[in-house]
Residue frames relative to the residue before (quaternion, step in Angstrom):
aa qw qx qy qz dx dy dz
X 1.0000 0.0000 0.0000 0.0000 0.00 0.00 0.00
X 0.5725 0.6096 -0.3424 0.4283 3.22 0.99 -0.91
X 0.4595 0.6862 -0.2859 0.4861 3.77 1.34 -1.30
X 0.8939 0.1587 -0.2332 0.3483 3.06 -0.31 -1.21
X 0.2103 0.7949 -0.4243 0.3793 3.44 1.43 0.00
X 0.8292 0.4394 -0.0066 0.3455 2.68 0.14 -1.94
X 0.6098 0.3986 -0.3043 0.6138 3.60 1.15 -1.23
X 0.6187 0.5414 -0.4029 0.4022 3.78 0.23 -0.67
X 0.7401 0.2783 -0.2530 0.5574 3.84 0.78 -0.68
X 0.4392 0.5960 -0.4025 0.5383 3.72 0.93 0.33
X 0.7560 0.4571 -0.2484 0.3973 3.62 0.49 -1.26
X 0.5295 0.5302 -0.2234 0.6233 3.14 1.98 -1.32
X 0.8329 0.2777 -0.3427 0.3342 3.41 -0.37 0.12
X 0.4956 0.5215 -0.4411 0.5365 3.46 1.54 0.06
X 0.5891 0.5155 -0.3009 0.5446 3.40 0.99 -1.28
X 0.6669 0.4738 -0.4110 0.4022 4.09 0.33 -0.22
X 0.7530 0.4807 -0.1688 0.4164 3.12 1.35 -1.59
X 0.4956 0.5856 -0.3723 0.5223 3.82 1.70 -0.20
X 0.6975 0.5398 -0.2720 0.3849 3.70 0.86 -0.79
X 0.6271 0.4687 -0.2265 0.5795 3.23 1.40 -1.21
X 0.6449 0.5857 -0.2953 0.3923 3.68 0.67 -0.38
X 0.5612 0.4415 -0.2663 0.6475 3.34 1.32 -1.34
X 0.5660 0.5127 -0.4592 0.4538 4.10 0.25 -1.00
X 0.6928 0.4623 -0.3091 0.4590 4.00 0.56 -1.08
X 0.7600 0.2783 -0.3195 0.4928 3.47 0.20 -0.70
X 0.4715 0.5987 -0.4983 0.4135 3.70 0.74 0.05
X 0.6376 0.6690 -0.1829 0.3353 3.03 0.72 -1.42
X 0.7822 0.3852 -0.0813 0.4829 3.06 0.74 -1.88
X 0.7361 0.3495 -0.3841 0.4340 3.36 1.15 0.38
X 0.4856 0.5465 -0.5121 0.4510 2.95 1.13 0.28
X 0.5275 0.5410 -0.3796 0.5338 3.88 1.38 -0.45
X 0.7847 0.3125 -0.2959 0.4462 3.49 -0.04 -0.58
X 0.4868 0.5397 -0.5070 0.4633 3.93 1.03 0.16
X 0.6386 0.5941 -0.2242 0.4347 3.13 0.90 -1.54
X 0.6910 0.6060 -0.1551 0.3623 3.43 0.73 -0.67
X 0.5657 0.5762 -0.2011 0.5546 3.08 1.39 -1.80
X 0.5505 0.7091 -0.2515 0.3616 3.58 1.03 -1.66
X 0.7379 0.4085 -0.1658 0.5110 3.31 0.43 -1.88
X 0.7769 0.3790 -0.3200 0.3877 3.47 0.33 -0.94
X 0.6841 0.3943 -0.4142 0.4527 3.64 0.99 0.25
X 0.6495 0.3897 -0.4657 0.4577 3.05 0.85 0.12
X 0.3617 0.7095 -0.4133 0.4416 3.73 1.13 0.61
X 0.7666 0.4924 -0.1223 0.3935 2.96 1.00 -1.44
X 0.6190 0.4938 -0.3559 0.4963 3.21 1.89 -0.64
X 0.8043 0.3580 -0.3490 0.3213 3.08 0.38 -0.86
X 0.3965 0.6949 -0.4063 0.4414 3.55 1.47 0.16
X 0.7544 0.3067 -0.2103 0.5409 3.77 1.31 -0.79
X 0.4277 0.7226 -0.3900 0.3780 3.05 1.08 0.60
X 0.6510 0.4634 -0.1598 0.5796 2.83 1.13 -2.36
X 0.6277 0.4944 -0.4315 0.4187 4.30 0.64 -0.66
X 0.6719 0.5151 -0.3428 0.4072 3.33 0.74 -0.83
X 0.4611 0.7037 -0.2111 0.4977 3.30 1.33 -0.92
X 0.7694 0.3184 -0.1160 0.5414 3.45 -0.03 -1.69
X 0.5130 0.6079 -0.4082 0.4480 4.18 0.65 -0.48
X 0.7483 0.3309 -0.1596 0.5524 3.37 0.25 -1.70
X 0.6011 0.3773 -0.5130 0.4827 3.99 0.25 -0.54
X 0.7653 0.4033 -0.3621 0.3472 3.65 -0.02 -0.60
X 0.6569 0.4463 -0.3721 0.4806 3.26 1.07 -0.49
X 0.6227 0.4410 -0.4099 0.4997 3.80 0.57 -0.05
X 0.6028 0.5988 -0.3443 0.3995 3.41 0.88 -0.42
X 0.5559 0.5540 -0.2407 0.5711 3.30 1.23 -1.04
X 0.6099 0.5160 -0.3363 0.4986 3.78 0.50 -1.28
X 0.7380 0.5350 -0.3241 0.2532 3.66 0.49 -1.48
X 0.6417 0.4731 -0.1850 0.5746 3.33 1.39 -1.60
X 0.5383 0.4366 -0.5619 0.4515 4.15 0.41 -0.17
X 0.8206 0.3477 -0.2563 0.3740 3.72 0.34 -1.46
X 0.6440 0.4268 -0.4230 0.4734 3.59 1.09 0.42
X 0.3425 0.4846 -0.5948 0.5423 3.60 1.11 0.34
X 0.8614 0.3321 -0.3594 0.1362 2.86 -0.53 -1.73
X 0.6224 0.5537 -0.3271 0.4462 3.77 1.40 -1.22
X 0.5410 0.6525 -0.3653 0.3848 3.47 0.99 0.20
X 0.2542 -0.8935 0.3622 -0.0764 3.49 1.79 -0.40
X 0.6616 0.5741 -0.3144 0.3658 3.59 1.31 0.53
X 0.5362 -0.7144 0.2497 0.3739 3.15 1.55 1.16
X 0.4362 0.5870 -0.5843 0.3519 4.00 0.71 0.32
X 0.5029 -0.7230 0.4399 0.1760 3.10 -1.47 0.66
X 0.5921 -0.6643 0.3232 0.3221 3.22 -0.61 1.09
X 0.6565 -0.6406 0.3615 0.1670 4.09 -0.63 0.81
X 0.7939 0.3428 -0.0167 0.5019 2.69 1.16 -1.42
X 0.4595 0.6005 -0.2844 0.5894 3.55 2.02 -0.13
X 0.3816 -0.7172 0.5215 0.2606 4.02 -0.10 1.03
X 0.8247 0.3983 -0.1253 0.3815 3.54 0.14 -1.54
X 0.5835 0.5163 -0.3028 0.5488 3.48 1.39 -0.13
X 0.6316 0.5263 -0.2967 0.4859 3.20 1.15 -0.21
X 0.6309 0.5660 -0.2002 0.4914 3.34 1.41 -1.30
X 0.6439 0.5840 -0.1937 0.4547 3.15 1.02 -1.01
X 0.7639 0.3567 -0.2291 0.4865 3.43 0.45 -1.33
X 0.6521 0.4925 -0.3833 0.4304 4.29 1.13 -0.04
X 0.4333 0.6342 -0.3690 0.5234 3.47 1.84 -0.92
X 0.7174 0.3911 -0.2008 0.5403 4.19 0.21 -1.43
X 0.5826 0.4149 -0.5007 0.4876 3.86 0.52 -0.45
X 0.7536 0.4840 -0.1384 0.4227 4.03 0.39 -1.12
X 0.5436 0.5186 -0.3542 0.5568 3.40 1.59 -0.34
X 0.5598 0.6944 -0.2395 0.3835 3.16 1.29 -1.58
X 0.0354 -0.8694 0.4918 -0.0311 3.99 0.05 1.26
X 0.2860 0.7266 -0.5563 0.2844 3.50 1.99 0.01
X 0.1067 0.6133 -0.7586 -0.1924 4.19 -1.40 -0.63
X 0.2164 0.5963 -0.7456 0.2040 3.82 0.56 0.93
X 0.3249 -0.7622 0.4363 0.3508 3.87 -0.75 1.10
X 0.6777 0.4843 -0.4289 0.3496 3.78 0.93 -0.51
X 0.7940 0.1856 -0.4721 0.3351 3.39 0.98 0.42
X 0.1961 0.6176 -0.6118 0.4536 3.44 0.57 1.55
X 0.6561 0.4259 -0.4294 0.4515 3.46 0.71 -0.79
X 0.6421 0.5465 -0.3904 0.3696 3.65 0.84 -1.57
X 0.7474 0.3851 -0.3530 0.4105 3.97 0.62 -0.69
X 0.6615 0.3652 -0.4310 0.4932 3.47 0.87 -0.53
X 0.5223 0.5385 -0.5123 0.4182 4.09 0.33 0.16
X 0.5173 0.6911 -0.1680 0.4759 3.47 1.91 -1.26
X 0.6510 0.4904 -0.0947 0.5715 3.49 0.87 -1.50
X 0.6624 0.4762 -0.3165 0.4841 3.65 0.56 -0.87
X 0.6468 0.5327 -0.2526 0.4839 3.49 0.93 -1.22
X 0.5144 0.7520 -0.2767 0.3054 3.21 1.04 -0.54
X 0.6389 0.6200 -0.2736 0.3641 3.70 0.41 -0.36
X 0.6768 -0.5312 0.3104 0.4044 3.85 -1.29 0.51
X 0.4934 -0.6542 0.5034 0.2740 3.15 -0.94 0.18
């Protein structure tokens, strides 16, 4: 009697420890759904904020081309190699030493730079 006592509270406590186990992996998938969840919706709102940051930079770019250009003050564009070359070749050709324009090209030169 004692035996079966004994196997009887044995079965019960495997049988406790199978429940609590299944409860754990239940659990842990309900965590890792929950997860999966979060991390796609990470991902959207991550391609959002890119999509976002793309088009701001690209309008930004647009903004500074059409304010060079409505500017209309014959410097050469930074980002244009040979306009650059060009416009340092004519500064060095340039044999004026009137000093107020030296200032006007180096104020010119200063302006000069990427956007």
């Amino acid at each position: 009697e004692a035996r079966l006592i004994a196997e009887r509270e044995e079965n019960e406590r495997l049988e406790r420890e199978r429940i609590e186990q299944e409860k754990q992996q239940l659990l842990e998938l309900k965590d890792r759904e929950r997860r999966e969840d979060e991390l796609n919706e990470l991902r959207h709102i991550l391609d959002e904020n890119h999509s976002a940051v793309t088009t701001w930079e690209s309008e930004c770019r647009n903004k500074a081309k059409w304010e060079r250009y409505m500017r209309c003050d014959g410097s050469p564009d930074p980002a244009v190699q040979p306009e650059i070359n060009s416009f340092i070749s004519l500064w060095r050709e340039d044999s004026e030493t009137q000093i107020q324009q030296v200032m006007k090209n180096c104020a010119l030169a200063l302006q000069v730079r990427p956007a």
